[in-house]
PDB file with one MODEL, atoms N, CA, C and O in Angstrom:
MODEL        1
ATOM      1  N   UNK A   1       1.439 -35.935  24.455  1.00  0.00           N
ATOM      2  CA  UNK A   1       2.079 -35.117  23.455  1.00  0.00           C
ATOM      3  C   UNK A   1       3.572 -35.108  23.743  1.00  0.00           C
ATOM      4  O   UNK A   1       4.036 -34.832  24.849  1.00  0.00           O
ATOM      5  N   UNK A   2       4.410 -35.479  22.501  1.00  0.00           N
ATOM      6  CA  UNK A   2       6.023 -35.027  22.824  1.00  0.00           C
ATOM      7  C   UNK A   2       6.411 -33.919  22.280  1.00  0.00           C
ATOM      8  O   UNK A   2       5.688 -33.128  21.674  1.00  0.00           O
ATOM      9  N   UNK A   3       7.400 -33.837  22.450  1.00  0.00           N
ATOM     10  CA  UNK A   3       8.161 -32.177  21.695  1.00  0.00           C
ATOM     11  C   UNK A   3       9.466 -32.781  21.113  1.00  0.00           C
ATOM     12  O   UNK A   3      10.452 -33.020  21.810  1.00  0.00           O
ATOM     13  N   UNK A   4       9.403 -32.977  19.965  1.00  0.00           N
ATOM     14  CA  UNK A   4      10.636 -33.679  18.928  1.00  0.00           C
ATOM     15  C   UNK A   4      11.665 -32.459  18.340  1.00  0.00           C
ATOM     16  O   UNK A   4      11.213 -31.615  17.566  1.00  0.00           O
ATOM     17  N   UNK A   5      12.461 -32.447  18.583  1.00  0.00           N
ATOM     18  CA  UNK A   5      13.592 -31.512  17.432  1.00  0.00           C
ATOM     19  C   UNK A   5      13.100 -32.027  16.000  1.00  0.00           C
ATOM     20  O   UNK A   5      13.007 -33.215  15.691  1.00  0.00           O
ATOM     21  N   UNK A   6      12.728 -30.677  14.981  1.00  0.00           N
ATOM     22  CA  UNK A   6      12.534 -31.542  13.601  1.00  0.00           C
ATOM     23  C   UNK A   6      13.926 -31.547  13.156  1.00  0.00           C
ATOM     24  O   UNK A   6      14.707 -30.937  13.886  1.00  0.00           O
ATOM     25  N   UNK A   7      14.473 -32.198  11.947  1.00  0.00           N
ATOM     26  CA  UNK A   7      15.733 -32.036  11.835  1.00  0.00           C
ATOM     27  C   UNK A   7      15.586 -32.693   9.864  1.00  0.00           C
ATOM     28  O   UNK A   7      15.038 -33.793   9.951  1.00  0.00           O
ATOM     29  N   UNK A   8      15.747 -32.518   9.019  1.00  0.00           N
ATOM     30  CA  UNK A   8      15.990 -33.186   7.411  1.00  0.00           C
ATOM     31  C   UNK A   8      15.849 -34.363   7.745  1.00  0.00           C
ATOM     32  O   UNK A   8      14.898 -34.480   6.973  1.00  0.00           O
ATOM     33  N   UNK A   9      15.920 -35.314   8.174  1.00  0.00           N
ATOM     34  CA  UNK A   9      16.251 -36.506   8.830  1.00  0.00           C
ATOM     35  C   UNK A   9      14.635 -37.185   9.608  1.00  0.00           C
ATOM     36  O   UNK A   9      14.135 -38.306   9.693  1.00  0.00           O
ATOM     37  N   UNK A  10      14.296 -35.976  10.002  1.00  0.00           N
ATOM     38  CA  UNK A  10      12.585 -36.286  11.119  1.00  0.00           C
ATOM     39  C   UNK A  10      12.013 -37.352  10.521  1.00  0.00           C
ATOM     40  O   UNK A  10      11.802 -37.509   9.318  1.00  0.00           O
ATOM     41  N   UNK A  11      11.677 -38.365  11.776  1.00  0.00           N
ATOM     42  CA  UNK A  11      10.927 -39.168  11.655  1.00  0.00           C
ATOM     43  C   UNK A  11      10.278 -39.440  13.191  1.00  0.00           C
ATOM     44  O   UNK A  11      10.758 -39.518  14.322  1.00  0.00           O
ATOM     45  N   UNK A  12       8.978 -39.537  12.635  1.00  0.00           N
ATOM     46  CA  UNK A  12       8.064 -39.355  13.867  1.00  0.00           C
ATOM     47  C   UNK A  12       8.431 -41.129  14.669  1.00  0.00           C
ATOM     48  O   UNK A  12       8.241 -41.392  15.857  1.00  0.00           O
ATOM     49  N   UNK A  13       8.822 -41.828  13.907  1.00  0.00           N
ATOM     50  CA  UNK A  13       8.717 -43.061  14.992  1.00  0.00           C
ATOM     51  C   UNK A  13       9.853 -43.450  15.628  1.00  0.00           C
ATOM     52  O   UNK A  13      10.123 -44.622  15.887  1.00  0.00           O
ATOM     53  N   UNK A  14      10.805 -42.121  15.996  1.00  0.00           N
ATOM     54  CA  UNK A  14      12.500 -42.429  16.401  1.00  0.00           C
ATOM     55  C   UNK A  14      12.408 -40.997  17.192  1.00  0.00           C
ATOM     56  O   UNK A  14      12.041 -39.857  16.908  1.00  0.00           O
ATOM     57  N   UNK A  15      12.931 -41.661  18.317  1.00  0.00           N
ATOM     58  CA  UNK A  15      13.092 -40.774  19.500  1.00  0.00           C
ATOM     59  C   UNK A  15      14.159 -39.866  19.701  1.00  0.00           C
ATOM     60  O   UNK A  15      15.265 -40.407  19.682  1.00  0.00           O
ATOM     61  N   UNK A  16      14.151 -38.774  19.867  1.00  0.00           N
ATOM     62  CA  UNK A  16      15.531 -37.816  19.668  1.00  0.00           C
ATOM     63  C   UNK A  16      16.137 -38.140  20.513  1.00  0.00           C
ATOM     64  O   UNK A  16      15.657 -38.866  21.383  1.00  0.00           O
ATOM     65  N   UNK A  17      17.364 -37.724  20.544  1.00  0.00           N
ATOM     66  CA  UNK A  17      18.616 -37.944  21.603  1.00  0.00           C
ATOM     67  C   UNK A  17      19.049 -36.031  22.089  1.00  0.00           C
ATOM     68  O   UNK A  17      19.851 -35.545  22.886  1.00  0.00           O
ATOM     69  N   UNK A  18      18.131 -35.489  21.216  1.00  0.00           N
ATOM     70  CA  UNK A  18      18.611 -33.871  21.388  1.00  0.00           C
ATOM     71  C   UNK A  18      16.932 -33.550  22.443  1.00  0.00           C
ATOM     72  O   UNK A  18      15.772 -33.792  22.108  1.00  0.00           O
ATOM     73  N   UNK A  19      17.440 -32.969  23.681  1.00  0.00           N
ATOM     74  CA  UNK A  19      16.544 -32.404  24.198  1.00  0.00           C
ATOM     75  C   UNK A  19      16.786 -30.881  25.162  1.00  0.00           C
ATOM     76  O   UNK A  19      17.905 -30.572  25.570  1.00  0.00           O
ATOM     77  N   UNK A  20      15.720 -30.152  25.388  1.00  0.00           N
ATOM     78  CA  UNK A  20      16.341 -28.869  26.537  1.00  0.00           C
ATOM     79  C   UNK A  20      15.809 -29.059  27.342  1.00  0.00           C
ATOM     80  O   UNK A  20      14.672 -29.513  27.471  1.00  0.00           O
ATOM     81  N   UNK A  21      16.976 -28.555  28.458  1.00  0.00           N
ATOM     82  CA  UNK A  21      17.474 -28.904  29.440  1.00  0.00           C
ATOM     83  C   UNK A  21      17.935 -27.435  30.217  1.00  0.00           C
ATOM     84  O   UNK A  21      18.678 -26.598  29.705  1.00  0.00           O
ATOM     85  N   UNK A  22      17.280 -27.330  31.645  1.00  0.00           N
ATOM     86  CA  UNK A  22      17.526 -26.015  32.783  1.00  0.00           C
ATOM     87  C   UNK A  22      18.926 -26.553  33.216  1.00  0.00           C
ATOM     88  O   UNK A  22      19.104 -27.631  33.784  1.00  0.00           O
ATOM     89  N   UNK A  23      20.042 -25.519  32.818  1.00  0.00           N
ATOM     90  CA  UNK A  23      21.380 -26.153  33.780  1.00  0.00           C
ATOM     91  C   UNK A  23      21.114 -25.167  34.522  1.00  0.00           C
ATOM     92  O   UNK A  23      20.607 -24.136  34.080  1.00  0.00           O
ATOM     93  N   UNK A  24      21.531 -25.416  36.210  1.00  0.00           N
ATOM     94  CA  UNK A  24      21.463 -24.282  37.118  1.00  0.00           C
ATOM     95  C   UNK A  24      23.106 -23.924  37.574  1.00  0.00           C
ATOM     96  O   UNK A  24      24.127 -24.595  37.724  1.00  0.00           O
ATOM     97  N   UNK A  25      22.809 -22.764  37.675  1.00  0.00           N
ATOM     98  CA  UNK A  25      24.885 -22.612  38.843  1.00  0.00           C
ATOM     99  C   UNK A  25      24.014 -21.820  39.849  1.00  0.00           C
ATOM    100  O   UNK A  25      23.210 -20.887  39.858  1.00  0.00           O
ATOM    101  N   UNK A  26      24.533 -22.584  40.586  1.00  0.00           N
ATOM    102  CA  UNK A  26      23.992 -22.225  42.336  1.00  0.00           C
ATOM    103  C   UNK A  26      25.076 -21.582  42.676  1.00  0.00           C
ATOM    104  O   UNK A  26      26.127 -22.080  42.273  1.00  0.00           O
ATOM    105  N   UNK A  27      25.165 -20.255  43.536  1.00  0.00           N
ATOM    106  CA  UNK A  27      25.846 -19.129  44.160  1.00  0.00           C
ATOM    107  C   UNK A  27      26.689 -19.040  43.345  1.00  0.00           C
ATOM    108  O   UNK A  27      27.860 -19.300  43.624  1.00  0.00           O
ATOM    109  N   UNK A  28      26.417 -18.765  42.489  1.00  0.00           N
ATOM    110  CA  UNK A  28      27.251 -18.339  41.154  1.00  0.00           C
ATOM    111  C   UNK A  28      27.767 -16.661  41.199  1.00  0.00           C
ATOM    112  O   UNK A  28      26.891 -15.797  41.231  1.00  0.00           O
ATOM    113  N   UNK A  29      28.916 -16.349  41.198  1.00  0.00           N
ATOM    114  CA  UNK A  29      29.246 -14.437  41.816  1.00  0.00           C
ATOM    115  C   UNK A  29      28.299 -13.995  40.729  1.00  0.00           C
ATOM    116  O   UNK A  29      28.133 -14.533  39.634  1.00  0.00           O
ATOM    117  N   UNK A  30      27.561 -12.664  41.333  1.00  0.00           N
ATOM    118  CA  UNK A  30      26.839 -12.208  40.059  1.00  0.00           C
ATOM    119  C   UNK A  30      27.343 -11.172  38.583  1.00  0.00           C
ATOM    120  O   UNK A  30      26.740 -10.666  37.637  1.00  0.00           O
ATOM    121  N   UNK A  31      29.123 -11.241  39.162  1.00  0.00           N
ATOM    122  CA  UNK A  31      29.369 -10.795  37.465  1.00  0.00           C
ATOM    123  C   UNK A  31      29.623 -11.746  36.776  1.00  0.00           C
ATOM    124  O   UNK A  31      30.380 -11.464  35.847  1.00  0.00           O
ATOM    125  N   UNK A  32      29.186 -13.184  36.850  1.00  0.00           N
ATOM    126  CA  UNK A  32      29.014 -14.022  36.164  1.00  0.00           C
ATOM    127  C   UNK A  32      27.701 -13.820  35.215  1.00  0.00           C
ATOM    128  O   UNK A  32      27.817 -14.163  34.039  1.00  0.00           O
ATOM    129  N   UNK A  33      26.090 -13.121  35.797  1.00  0.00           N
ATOM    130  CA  UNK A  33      25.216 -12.857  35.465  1.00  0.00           C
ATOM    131  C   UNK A  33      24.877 -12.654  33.815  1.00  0.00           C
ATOM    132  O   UNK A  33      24.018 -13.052  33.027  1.00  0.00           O
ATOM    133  N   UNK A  34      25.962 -11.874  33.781  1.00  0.00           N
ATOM    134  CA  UNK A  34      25.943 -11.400  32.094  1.00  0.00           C
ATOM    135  C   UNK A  34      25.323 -12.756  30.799  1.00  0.00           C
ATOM    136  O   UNK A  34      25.827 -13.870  30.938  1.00  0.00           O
ATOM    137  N   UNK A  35      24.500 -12.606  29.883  1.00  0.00           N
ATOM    138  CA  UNK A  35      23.957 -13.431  29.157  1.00  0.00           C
ATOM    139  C   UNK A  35      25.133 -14.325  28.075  1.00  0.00           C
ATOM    140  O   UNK A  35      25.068 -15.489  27.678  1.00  0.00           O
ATOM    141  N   UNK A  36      26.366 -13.076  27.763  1.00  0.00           N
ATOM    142  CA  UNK A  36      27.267 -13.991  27.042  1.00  0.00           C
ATOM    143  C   UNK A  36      27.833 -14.728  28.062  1.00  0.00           C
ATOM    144  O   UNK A  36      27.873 -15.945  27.883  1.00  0.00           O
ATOM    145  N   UNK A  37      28.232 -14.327  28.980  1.00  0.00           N
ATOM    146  CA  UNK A  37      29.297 -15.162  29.945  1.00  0.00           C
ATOM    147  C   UNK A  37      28.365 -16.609  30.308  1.00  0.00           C
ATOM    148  O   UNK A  37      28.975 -17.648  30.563  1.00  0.00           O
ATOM    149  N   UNK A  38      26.785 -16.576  30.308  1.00  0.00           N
ATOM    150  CA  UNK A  38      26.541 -17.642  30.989  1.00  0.00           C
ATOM    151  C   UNK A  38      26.342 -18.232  29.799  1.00  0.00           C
ATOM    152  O   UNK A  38      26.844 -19.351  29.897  1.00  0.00           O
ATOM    153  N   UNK A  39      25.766 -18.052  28.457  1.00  0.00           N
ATOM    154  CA  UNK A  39      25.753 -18.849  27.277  1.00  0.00           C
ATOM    155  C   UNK A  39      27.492 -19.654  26.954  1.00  0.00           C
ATOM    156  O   UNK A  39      27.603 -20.722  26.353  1.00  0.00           O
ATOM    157  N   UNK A  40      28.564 -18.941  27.446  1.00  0.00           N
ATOM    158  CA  UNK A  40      29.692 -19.248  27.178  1.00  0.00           C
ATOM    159  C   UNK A  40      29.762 -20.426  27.986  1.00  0.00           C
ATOM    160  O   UNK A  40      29.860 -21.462  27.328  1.00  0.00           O
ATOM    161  N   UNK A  41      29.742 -20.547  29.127  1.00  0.00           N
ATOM    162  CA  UNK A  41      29.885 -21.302  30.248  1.00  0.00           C
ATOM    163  C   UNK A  41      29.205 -22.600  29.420  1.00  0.00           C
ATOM    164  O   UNK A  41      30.034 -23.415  29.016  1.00  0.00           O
ATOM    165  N   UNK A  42      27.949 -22.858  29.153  1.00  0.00           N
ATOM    166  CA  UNK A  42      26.882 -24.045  28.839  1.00  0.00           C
ATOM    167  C   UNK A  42      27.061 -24.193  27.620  1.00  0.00           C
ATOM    168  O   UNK A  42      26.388 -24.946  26.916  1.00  0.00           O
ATOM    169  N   UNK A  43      28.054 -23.441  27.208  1.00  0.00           N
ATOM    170  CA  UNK A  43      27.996 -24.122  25.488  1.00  0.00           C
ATOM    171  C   UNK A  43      29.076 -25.587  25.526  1.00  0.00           C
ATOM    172  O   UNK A  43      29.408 -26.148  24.482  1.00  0.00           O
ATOM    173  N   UNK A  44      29.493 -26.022  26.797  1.00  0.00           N
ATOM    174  CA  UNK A  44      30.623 -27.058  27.120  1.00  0.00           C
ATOM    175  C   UNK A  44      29.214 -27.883  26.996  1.00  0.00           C
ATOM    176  O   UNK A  44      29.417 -28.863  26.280  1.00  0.00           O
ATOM    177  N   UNK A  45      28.068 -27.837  27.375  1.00  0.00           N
ATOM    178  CA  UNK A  45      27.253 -29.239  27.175  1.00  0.00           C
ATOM    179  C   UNK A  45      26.164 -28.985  26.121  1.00  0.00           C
ATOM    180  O   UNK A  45      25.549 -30.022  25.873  1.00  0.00           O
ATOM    181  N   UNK A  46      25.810 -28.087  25.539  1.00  0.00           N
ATOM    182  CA  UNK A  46      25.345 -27.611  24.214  1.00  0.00           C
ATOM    183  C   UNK A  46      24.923 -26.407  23.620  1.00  0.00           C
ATOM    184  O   UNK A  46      25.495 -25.377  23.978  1.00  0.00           O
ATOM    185  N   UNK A  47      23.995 -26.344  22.750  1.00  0.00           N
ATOM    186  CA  UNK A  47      23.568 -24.960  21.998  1.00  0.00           C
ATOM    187  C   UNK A  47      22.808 -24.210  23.236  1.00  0.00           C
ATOM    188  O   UNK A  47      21.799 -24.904  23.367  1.00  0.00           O
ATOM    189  N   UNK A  48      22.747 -23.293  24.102  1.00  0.00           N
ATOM    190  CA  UNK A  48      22.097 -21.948  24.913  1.00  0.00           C
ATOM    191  C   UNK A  48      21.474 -21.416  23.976  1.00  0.00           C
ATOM    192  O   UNK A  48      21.901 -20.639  23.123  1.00  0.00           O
ATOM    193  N   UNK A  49      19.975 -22.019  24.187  1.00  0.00           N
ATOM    194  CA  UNK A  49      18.322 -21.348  23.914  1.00  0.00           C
ATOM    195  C   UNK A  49      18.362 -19.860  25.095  1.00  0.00           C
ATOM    196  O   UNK A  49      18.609 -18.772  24.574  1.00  0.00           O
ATOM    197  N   UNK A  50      18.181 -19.896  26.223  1.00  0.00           N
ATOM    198  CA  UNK A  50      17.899 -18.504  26.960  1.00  0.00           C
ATOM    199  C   UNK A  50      17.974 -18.924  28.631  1.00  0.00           C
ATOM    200  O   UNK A  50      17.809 -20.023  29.163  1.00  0.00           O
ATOM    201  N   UNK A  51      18.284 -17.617  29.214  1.00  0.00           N
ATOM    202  CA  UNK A  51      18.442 -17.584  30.548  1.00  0.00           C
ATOM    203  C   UNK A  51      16.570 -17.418  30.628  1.00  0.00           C
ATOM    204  O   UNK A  51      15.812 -17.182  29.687  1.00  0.00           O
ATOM    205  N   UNK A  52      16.211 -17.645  32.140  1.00  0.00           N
ATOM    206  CA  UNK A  52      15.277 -17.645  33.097  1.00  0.00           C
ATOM    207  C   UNK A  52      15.021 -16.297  33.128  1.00  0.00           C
ATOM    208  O   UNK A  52      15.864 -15.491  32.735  1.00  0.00           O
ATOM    209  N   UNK A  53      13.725 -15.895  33.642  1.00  0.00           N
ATOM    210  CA  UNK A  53      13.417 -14.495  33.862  1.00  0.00           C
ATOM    211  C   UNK A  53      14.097 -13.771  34.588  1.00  0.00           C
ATOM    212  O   UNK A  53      14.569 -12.667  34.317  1.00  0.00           O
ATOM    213  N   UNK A  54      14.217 -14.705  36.081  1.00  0.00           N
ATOM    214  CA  UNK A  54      14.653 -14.066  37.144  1.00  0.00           C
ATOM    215  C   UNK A  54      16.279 -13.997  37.305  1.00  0.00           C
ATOM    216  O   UNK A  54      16.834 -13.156  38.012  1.00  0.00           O
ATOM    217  N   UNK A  55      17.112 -15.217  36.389  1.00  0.00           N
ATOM    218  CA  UNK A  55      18.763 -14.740  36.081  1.00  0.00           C
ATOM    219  C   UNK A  55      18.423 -13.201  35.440  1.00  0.00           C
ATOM    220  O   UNK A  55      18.608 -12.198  36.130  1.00  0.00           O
ATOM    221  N   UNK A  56      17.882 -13.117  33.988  1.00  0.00           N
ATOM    222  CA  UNK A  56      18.136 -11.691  33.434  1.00  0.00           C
ATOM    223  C   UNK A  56      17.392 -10.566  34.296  1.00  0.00           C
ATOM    224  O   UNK A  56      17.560  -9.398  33.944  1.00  0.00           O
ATOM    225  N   UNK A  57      16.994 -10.701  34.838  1.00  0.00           N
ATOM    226  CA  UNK A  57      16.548  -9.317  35.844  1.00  0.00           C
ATOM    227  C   UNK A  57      17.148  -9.578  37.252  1.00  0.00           C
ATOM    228  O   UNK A  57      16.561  -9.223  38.275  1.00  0.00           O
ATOM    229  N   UNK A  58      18.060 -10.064  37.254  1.00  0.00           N
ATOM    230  CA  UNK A  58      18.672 -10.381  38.643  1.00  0.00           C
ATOM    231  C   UNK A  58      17.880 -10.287  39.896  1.00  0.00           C
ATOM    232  O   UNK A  58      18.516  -9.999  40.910  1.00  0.00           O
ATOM    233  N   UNK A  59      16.773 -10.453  39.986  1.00  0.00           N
ATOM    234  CA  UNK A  59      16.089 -10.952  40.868  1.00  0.00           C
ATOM    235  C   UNK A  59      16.297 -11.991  41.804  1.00  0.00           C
ATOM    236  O   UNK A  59      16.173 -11.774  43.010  1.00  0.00           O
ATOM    237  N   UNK A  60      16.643 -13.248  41.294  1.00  0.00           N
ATOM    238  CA  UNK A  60      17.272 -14.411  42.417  1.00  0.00           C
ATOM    239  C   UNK A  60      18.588 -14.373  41.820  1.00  0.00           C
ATOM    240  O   UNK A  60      18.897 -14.806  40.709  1.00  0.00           O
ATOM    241  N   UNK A  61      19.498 -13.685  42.865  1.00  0.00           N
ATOM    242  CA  UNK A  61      21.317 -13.711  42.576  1.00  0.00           C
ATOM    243  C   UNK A  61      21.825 -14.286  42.942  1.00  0.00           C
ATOM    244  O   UNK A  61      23.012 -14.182  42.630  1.00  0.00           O
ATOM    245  N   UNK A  62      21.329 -15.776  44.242  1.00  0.00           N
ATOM    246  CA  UNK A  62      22.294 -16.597  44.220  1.00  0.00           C
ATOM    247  C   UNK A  62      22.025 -17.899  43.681  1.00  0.00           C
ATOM    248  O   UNK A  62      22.426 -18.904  44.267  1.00  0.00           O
ATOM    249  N   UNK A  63      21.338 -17.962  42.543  1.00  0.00           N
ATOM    250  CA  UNK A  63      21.220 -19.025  41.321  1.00  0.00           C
ATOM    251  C   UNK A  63      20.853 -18.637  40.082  1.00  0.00           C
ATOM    252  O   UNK A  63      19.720 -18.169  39.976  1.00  0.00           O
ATOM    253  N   UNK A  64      21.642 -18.728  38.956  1.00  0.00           N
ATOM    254  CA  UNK A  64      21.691 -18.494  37.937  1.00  0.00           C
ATOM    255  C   UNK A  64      20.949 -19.715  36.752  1.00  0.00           C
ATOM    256  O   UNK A  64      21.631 -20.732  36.878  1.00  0.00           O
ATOM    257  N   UNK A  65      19.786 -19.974  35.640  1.00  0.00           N
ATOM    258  CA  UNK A  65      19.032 -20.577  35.366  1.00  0.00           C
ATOM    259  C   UNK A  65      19.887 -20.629  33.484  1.00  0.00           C
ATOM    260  O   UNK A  65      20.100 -19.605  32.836  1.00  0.00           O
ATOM    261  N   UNK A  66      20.184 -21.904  33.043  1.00  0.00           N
ATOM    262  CA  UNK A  66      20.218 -21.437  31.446  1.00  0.00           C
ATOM    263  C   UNK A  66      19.564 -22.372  30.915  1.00  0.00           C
ATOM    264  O   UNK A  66      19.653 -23.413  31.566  1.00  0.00           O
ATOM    265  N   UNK A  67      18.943 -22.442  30.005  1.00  0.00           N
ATOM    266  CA  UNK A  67      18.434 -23.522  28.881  1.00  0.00           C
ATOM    267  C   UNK A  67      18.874 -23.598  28.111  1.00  0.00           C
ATOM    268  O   UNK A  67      19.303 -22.634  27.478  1.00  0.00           O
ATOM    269  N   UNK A  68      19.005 -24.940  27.736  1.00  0.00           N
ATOM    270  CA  UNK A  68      20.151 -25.972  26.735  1.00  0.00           C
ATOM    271  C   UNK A  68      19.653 -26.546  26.071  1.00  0.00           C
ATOM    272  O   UNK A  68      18.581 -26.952  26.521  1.00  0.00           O
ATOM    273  N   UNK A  69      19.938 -26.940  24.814  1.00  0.00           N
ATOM    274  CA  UNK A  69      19.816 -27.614  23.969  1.00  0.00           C
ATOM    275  C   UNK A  69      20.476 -29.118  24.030  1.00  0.00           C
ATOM    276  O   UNK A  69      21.103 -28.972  22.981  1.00  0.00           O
ATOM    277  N   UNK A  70      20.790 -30.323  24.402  1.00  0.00           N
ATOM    278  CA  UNK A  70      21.783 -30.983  24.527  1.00  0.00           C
ATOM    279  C   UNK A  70      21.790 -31.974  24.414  1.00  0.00           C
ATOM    280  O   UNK A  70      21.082 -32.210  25.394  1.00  0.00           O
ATOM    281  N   UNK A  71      22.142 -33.572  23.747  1.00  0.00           N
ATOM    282  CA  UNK A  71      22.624 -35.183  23.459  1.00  0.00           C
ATOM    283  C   UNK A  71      22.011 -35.175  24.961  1.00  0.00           C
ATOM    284  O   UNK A  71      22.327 -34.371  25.839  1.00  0.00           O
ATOM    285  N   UNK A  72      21.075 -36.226  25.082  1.00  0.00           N
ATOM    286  CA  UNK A  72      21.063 -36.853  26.345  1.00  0.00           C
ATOM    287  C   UNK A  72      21.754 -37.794  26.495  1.00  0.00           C
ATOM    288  O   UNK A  72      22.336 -38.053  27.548  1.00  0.00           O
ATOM    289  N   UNK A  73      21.807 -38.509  25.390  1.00  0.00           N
ATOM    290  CA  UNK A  73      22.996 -39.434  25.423  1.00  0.00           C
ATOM    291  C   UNK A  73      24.313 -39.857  26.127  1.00  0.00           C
ATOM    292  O   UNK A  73      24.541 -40.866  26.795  1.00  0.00           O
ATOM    293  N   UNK A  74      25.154 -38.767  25.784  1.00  0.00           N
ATOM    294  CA  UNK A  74      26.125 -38.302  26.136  1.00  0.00           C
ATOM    295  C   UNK A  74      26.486 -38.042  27.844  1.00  0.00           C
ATOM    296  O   UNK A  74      25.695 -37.308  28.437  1.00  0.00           O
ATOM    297  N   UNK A  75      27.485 -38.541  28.525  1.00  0.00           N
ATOM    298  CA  UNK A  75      28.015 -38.408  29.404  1.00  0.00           C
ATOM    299  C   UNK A  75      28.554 -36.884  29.906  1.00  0.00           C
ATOM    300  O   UNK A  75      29.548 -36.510  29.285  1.00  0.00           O
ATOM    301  N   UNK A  76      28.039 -35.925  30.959  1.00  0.00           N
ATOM    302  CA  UNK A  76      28.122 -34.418  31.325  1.00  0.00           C
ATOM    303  C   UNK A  76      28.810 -34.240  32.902  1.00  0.00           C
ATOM    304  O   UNK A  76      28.445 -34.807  33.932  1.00  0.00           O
ATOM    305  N   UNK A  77      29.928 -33.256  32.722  1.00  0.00           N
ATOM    306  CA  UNK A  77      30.536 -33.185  33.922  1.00  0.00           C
ATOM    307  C   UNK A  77      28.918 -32.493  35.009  1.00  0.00           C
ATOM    308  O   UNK A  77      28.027 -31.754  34.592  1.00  0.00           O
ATOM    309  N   UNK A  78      29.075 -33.106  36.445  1.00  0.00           N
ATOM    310  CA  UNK A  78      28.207 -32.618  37.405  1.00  0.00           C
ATOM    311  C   UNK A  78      28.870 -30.667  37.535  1.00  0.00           C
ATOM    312  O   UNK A  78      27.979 -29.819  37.485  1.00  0.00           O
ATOM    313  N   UNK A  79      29.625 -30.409  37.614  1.00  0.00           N
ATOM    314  CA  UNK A  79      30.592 -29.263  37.238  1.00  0.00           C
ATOM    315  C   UNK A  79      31.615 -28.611  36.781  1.00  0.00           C
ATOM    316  O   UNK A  79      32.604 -29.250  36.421  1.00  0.00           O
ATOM    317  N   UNK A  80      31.597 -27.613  36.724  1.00  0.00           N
ATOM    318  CA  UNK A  80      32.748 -26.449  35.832  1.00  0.00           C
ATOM    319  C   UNK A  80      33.156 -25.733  36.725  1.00  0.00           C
ATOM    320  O   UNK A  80      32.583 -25.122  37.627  1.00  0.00           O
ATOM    321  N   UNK A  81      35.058 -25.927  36.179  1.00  0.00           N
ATOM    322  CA  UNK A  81      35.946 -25.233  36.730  1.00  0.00           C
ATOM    323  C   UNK A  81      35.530 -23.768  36.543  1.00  0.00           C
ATOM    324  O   UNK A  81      34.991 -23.674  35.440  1.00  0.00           O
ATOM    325  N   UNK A  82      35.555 -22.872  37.024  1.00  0.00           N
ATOM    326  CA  UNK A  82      35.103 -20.657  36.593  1.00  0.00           C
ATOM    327  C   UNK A  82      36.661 -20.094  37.574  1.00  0.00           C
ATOM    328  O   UNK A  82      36.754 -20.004  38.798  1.00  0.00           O
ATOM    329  N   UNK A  83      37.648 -19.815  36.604  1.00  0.00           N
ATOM    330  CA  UNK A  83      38.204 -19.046  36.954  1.00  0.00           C
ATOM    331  C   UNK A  83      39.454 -19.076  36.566  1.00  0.00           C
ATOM    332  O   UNK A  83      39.287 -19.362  35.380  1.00  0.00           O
ATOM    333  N   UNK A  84      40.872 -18.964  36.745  1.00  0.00           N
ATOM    334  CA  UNK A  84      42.204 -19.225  36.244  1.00  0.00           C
ATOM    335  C   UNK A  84      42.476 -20.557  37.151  1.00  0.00           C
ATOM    336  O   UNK A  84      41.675 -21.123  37.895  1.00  0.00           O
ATOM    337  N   UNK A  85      43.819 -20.891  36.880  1.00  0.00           N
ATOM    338  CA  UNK A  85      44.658 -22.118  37.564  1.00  0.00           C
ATOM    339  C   UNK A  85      44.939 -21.938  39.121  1.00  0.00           C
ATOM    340  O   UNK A  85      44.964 -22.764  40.033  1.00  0.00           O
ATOM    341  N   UNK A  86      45.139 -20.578  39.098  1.00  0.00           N
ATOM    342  CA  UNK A  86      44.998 -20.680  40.711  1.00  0.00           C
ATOM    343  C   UNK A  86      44.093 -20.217  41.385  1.00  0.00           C
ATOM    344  O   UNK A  86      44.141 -20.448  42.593  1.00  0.00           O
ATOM    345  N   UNK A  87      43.095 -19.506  40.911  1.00  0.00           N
ATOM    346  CA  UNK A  87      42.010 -18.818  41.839  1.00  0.00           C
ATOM    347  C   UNK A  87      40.806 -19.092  41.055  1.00  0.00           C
ATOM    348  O   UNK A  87      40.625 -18.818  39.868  1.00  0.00           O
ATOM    349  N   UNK A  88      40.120 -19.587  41.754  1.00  0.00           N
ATOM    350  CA  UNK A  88      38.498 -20.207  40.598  1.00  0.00           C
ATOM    351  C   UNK A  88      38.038 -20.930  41.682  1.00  0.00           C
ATOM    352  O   UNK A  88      38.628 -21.058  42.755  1.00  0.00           O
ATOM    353  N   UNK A  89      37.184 -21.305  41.434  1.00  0.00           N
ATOM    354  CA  UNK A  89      35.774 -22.490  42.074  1.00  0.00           C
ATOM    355  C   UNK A  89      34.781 -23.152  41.185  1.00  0.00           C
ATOM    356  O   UNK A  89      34.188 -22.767  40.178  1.00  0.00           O
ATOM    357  N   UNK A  90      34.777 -24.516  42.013  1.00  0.00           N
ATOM    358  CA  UNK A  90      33.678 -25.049  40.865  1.00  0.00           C
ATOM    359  C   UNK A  90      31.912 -24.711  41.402  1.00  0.00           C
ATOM    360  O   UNK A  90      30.973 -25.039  40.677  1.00  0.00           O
TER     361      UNK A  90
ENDMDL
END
């Protein structure tokens, strides 16, 4: 069984290029936690379907879980700059 995006366009004998996808941020500070801030963050590699159980109940705080919508296609930084020009981490 596959799981196809339908789209106006659907055709069962053409393989999508749109699939979801768990991005993780490992020791991520936890006022990052917040659901807009982490949908904000992953919208650089696509549409944010939903955080993990254990991100929204902060249960495991030093990894943060989002699901993506996203081109597999497409070429994705391994990470993101979080913070201003002089003080941040990737």
């Amino acid at each position: 069984m596959r799981l196809l995006k339908w789209s106006l366009n659907f055709d069962v004998r053409e393989e999508s290029p749109i699939a979801s996808v768990w991005i993780v941020f490992p020791n991520l500070h936890l006022h990052f936690f917040n659901t807009h801030i982490l949908f904000g963050m992953v919208s650089v590699f696509g549409r944010p379907l939903q955080t993990d159980q254990a991100t929204s109940s902060l249960s495991r705080p030093y990894v943060a879980r989002v699901l993506v919508e996203l081109d597999v296609t497409k070429k994705y930084s391994h990470e993101i700059w979080l913070g201003s020009k002089v003080n941040g981490y990737f």
